[in-house]
TITI-203589 format. One record per atom (N, C-alpha, C): atom name; residue in one letter; residue number from 1; x, y, z. Coordinates in steps of 0.02 Angstrom, whole numbers, plus 32768, in hexadecimal, padded with zeros to 4 digits. Each point is the difference from the previous one (the first is absolute). Layout:
N
{CA,A,NUM,{X,Y,Z}}
...
//
This chain:
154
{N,X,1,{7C83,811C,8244}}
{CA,X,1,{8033,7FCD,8003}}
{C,X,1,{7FDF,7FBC,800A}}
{N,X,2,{7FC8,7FF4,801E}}
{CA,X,2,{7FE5,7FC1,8021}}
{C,X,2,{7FDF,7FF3,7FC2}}
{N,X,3,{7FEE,8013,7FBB}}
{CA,X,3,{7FD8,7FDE,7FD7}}
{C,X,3,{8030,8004,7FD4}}
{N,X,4,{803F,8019,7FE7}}
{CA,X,4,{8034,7FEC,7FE5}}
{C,X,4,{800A,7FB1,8014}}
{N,X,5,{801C,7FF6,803E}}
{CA,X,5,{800B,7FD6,802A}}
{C,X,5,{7FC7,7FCC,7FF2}}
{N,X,6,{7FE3,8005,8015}}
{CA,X,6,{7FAF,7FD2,7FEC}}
{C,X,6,{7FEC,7FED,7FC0}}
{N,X,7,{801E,8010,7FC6}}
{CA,X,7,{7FF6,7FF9,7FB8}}
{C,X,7,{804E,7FD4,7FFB}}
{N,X,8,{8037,802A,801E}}
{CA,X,8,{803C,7FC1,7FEE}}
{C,X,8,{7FF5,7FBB,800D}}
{N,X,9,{7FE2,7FE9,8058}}
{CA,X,9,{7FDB,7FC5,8016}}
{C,X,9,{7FD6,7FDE,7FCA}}
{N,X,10,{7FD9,8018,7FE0}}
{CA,X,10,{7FCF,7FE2,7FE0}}
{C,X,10,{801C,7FE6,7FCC}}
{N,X,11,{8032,8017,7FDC}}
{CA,X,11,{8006,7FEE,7FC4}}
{C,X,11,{8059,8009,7FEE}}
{N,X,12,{801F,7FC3,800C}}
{CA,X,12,{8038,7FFC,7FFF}}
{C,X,12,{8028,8001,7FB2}}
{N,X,13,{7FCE,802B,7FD2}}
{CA,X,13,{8024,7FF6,7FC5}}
{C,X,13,{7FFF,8045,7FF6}}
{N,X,14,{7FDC,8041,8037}}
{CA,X,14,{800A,8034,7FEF}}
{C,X,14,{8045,801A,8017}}
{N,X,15,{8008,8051,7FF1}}
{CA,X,15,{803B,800F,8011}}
{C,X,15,{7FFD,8059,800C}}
{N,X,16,{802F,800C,8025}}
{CA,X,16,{7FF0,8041,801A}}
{C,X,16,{8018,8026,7FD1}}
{N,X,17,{7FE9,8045,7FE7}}
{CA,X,17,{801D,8025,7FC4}}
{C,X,17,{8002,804D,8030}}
{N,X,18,{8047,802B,7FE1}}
{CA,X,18,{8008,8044,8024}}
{C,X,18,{801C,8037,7FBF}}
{N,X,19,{8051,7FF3,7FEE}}
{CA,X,19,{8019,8013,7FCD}}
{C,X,19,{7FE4,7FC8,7FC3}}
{N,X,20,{801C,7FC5,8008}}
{CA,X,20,{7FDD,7FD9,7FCF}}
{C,X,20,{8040,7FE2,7FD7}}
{N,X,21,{8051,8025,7FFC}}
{CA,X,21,{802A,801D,7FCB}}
{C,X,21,{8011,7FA9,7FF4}}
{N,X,22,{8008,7FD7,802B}}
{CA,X,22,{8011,7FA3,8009}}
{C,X,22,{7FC2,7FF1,7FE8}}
{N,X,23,{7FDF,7FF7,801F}}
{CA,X,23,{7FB1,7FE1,8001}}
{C,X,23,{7FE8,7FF4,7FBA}}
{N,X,24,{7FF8,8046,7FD6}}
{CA,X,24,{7FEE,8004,7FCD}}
{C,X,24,{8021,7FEE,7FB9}}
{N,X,25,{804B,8003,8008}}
{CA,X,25,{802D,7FDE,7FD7}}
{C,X,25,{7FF4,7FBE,801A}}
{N,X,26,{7FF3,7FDA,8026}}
{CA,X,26,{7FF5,7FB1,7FF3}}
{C,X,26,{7FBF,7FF0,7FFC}}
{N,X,27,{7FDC,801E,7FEB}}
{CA,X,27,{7FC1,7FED,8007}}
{C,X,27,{7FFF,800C,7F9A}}
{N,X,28,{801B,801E,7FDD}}
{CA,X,28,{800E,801D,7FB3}}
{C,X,28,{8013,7FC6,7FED}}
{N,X,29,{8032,7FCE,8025}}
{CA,X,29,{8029,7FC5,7FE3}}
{C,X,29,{7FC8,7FC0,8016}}
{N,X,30,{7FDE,8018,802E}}
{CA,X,30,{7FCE,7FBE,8027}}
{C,X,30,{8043,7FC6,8034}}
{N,X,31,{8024,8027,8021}}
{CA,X,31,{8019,7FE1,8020}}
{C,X,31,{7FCB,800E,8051}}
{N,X,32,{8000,802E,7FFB}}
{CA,X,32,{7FAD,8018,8046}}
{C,X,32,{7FCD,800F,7FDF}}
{N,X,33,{7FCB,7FB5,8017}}
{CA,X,33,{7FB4,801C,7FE5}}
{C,X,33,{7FD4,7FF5,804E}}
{N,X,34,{7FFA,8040,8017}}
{CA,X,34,{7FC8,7FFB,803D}}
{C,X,34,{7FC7,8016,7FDF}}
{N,X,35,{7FE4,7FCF,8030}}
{CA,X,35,{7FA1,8012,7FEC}}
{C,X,35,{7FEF,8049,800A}}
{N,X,36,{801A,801E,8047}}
{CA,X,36,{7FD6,8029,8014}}
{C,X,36,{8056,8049,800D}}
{N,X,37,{7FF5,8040,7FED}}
{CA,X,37,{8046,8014,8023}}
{C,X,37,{7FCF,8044,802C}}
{N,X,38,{8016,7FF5,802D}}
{CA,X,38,{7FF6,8039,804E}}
{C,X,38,{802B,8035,8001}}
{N,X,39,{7FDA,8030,8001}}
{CA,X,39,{802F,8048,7FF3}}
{C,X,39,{8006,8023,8050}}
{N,X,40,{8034,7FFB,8003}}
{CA,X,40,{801B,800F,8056}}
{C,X,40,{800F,803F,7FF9}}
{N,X,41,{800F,8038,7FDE}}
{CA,X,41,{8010,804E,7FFC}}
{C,X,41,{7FD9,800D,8028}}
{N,X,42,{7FC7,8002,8026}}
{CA,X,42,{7FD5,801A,8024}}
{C,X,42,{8004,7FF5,8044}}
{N,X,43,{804A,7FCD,8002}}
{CA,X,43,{8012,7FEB,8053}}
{C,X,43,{8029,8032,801E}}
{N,X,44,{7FFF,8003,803C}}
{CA,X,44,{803C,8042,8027}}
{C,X,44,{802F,7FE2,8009}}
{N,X,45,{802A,7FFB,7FCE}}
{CA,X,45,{8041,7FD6,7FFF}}
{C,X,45,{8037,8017,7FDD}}
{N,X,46,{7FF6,805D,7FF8}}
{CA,X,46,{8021,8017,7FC9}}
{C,X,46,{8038,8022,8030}}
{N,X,47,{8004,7FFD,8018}}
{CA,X,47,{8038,803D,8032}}
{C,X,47,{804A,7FE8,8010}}
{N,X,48,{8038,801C,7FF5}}
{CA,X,48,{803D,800B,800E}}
{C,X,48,{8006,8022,8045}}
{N,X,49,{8022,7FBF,8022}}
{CA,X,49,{7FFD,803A,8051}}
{C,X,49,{804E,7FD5,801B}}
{N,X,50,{7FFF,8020,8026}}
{CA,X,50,{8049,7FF2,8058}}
{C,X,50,{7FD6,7FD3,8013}}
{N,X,51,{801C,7FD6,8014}}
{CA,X,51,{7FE1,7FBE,802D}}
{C,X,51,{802F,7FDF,8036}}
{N,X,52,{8010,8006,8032}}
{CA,X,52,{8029,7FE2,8035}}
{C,X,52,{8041,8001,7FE2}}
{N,X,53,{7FFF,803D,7FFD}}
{CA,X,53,{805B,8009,7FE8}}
{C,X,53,{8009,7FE6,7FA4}}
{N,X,54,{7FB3,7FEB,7FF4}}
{CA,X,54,{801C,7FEC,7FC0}}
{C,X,54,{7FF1,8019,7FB8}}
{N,X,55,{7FD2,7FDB,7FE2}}
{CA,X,55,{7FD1,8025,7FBA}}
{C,X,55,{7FD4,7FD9,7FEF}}
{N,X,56,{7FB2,800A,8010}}
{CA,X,56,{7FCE,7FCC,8000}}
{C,X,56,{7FEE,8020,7FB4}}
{N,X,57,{7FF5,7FD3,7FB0}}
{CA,X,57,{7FE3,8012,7FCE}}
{C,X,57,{7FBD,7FDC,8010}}
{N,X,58,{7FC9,8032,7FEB}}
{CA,X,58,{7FC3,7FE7,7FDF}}
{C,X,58,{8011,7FD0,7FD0}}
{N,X,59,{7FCB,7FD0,7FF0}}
{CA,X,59,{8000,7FD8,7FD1}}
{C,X,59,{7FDA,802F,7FC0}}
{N,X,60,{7FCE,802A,8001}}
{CA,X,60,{7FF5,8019,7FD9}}
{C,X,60,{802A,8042,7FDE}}
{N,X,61,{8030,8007,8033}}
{CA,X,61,{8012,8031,7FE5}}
{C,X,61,{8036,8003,7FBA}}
{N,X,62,{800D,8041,7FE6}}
{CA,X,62,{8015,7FF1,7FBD}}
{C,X,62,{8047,8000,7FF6}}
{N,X,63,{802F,7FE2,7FE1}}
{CA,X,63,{8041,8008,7FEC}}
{C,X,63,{8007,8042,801C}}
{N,X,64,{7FEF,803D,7FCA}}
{CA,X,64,{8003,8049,7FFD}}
{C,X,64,{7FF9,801B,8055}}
{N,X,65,{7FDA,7FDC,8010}}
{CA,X,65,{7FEA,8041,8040}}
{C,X,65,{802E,7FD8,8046}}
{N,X,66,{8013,7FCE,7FDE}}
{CA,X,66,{8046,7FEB,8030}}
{C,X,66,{803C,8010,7FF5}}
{N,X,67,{8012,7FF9,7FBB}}
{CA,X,67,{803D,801A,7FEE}}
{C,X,67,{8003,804A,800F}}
{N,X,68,{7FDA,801E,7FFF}}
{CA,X,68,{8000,806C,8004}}
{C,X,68,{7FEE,8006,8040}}
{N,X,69,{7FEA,7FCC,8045}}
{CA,X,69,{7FE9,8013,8040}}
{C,X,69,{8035,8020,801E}}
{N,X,70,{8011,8031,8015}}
{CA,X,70,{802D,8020,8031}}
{C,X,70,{8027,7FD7,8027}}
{N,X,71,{7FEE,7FD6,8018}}
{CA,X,71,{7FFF,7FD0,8036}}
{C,X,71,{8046,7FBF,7FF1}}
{N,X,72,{7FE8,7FEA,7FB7}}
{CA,X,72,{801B,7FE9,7FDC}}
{C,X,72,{8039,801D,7FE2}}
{N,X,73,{8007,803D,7FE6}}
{CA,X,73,{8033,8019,7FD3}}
{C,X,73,{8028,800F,803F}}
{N,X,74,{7FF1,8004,803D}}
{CA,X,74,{8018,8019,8011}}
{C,X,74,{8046,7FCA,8045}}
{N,X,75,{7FD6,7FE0,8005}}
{CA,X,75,{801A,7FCC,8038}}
{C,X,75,{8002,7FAE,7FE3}}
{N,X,76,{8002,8003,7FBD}}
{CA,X,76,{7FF6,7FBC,7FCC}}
{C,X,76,{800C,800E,7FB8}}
{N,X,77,{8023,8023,8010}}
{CA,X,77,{800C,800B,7F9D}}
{C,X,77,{8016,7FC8,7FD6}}
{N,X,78,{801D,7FD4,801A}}
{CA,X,78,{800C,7FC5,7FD3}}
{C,X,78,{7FC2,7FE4,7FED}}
{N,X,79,{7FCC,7FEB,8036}}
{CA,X,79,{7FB5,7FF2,7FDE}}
{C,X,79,{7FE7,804B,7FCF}}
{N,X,80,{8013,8022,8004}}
{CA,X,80,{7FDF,8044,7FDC}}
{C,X,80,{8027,7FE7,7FC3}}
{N,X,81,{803A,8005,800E}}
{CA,X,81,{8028,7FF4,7FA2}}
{C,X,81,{7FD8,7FB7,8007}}
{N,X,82,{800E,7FE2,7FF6}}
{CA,X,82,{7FF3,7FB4,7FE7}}
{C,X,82,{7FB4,800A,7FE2}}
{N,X,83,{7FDF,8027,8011}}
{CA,X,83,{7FAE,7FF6,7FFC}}
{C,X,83,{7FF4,8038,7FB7}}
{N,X,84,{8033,8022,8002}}
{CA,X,84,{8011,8020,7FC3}}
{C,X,84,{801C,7FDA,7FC7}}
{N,X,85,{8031,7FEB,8009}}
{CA,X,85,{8014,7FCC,7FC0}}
{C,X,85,{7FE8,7FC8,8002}}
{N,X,86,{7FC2,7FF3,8022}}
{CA,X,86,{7FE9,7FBF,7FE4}}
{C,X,86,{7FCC,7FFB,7FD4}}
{N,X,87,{7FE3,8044,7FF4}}
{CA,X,87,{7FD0,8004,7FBD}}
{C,X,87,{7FE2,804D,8009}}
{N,X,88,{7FE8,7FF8,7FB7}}
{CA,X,88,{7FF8,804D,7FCA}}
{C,X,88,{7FC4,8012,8046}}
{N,X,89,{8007,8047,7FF6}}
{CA,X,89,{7FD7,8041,8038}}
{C,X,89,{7FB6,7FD7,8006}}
{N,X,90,{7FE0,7FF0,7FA6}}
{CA,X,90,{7FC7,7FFF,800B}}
{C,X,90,{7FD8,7FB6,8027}}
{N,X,91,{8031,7FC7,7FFC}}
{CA,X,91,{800E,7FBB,8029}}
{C,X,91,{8012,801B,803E}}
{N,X,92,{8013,8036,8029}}
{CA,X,92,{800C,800A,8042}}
{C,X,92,{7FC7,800C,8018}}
{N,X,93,{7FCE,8037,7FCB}}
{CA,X,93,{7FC4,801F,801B}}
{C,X,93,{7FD6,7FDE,8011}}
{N,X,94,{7FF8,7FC9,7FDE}}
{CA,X,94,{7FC9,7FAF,7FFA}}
{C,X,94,{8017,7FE1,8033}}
{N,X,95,{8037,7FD1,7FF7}}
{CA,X,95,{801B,7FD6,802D}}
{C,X,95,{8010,8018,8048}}
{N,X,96,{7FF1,7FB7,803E}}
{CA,X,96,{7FF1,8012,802E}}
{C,X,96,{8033,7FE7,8028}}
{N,X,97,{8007,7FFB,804B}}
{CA,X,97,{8031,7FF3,8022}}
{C,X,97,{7FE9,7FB3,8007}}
{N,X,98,{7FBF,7FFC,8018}}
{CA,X,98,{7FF0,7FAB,8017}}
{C,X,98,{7FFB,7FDE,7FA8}}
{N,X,99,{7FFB,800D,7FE8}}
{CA,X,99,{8008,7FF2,7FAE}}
{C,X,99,{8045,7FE4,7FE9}}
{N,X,100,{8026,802D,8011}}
{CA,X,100,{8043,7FEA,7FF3}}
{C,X,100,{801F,7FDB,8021}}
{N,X,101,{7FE8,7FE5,804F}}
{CA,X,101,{7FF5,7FDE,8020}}
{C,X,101,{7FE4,7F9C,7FEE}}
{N,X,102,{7FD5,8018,7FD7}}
{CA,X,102,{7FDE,7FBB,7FEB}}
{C,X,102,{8006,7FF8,7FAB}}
{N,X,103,{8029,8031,7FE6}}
{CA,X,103,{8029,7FF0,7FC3}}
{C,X,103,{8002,7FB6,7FEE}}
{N,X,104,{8005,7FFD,7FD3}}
{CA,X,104,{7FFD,7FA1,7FE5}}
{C,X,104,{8055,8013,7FD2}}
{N,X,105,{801C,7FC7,7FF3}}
{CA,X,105,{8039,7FFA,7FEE}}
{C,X,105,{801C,802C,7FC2}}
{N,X,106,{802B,8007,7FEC}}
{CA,X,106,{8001,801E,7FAE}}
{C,X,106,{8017,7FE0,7FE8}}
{N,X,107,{800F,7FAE,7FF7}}
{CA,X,107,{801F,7FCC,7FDB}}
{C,X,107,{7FD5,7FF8,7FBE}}
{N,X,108,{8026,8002,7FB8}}
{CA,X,108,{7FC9,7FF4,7FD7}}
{C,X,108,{7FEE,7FAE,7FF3}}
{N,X,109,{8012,7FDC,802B}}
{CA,X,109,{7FCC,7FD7,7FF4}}
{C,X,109,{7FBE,7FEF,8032}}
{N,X,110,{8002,802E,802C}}
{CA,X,110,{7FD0,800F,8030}}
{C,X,110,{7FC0,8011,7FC1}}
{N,X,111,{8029,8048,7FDA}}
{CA,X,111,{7FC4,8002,7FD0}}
{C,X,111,{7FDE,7FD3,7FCB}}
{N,X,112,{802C,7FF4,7FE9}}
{CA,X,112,{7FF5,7FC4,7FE8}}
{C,X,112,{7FD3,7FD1,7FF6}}
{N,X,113,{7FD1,7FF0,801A}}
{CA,X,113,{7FD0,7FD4,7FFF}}
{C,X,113,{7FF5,7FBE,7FDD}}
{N,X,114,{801E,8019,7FD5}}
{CA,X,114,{801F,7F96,7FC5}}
{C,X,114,{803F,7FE3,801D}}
{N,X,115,{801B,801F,803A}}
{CA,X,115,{8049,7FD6,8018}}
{C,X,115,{7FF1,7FF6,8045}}
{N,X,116,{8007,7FBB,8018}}
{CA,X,116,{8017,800B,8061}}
{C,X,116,{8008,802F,8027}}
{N,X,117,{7FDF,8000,8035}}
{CA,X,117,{8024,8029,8023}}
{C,X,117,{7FEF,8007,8040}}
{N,X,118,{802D,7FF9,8041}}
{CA,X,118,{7FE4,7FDB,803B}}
{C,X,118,{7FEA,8039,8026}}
{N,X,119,{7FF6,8043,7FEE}}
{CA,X,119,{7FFD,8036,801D}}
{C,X,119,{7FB3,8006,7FF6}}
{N,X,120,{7FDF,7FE6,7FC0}}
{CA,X,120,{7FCC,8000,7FDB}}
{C,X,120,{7FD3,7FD5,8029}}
{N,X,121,{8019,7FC3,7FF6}}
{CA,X,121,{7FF3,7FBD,800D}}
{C,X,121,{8032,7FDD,801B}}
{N,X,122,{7FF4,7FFE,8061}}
{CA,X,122,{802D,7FE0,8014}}
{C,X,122,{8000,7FAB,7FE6}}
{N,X,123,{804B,7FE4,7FFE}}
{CA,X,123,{7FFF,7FDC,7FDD}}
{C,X,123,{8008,7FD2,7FC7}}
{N,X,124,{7FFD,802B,7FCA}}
{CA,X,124,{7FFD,7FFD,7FC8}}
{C,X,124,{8035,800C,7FC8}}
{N,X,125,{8030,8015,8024}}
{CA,X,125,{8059,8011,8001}}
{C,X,125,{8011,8052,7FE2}}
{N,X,126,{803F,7FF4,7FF2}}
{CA,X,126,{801C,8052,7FE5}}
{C,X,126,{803E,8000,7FD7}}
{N,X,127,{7FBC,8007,7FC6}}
{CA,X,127,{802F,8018,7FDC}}
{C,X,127,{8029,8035,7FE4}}
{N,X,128,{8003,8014,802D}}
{CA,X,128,{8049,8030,7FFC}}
{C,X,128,{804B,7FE2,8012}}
{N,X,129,{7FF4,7FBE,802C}}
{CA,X,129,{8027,7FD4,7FF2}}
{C,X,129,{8039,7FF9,7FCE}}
{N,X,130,{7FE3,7FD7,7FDA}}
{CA,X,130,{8022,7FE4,7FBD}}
{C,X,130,{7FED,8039,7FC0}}
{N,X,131,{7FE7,8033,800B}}
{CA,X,131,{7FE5,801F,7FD1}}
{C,X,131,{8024,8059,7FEF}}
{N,X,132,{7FE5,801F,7FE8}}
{CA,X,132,{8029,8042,800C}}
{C,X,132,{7FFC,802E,8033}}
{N,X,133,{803E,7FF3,802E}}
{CA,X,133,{7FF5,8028,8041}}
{C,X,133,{8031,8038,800B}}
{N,X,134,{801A,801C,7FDF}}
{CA,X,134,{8037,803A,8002}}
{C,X,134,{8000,8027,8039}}
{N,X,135,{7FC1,8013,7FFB}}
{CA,X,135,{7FFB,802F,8034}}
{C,X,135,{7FCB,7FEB,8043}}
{N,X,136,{7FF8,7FCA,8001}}
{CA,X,136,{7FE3,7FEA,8040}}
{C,X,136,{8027,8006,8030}}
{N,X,137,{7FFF,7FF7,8042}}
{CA,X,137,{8009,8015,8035}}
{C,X,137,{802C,7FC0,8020}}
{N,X,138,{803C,7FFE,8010}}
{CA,X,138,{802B,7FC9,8017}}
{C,X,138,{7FFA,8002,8051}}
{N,X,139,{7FD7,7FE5,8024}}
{CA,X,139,{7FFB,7FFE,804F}}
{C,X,139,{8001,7FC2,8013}}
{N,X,140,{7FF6,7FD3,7FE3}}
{CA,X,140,{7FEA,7FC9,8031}}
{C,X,140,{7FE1,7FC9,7FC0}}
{N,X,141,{7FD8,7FE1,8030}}
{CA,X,141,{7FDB,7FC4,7FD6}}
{C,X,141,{7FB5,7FFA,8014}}
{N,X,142,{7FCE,7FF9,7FDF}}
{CA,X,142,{7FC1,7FD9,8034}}
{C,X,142,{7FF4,7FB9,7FD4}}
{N,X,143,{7FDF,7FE8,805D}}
{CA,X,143,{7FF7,7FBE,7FE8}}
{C,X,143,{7FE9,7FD5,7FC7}}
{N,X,144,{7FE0,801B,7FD6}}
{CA,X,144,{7FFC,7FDD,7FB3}}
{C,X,144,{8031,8016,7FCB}}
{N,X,145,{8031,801D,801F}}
{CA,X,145,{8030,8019,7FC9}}
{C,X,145,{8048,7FAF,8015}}
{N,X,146,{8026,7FFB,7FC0}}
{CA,X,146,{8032,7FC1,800E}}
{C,X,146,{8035,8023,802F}}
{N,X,147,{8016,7FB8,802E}}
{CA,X,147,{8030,8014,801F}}
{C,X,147,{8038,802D,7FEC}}
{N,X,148,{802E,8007,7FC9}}
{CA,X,148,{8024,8018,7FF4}}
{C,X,148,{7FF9,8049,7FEB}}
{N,X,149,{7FBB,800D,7FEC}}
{CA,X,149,{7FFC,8041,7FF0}}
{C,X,149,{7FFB,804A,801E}}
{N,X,150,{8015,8042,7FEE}}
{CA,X,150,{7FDE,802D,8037}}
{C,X,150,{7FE5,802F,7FF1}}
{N,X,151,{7FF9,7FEE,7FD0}}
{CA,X,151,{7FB5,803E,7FDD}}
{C,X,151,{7FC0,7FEE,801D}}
{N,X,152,{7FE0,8034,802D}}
{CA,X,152,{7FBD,800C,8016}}
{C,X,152,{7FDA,802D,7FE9}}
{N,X,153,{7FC4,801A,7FF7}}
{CA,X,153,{7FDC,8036,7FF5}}
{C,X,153,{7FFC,8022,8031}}
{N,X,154,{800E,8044,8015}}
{CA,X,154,{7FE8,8022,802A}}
{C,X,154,{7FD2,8045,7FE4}}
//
């Protein structure tokens, strides 16, 4: 863990890699280009347990082995369904709990890379704005978005 840790310090353009299932889809479009990526599977961070009355997830651990933990199906089934319909068996097996955790947006102009986008580049505005947002996410506003609007990326 301490030279994981010690390689993130050094070089703030690397990035930690486990499942990969985010990571690697933006890195295809060049919306994430790290220099260096650190493979954390080898940390003890994979376990599904009871924790003070509650449910502590590993960060490494996988969709699959959270969604099927006993523990889970059994005293959390709404996280058990949900972790089921949110993608195909073989995206559960890959994808991780702290992963899904540090997920980056699914707005397509996040992907995008020839349009604005303040999620990208704080700043720089969003266009999902004025642009095609059907299915963006109606919560609120952030601060480079116009007053009147309430399409945000989440």
């Amino acid at each position: 863990m301490d030279t994981a840790i010690e390689e993130l310090a050094a070089n703030n353009k690397a990035r930690c890699i486990a499942g990969g299932t985010n990571l690697l889809d933006l890195m295809k479009v060049n919306v994430m280009n790290p220099d260096e990526l650190i493979d954390i599977n080898h940390l003890p961070y994979n376990t599904v347990e009871e924790h003070n009355g509650g449910l502590r997830l590993g960060a490494t651990a996988t969709n699959a082995d959270t969604a099927y933990h006993p523990l889970v199906m059994q005293r959390y089934p709404l996280l058990a369904r949900a972790i089921m319909a949110g993608a195909t068996q073989q995206l559960r097996n890959m994808a991780t709990d702290g992963g899904n955790l540090m997920q980056r947006t699914r707005c397509y102009y996040f992907y995008d890379t020839a349009t604005p986008c303040n999620k990208r580049e704080p700043g720089s505005g969003c266009s999902a704005i004025n642009g095609y947002n059907r299915i963006h996410a109606i919560l609120g506003q952030s601060e480079q978005s116009l007053p009147h609007t309430q399409v945000i990326c989440v």
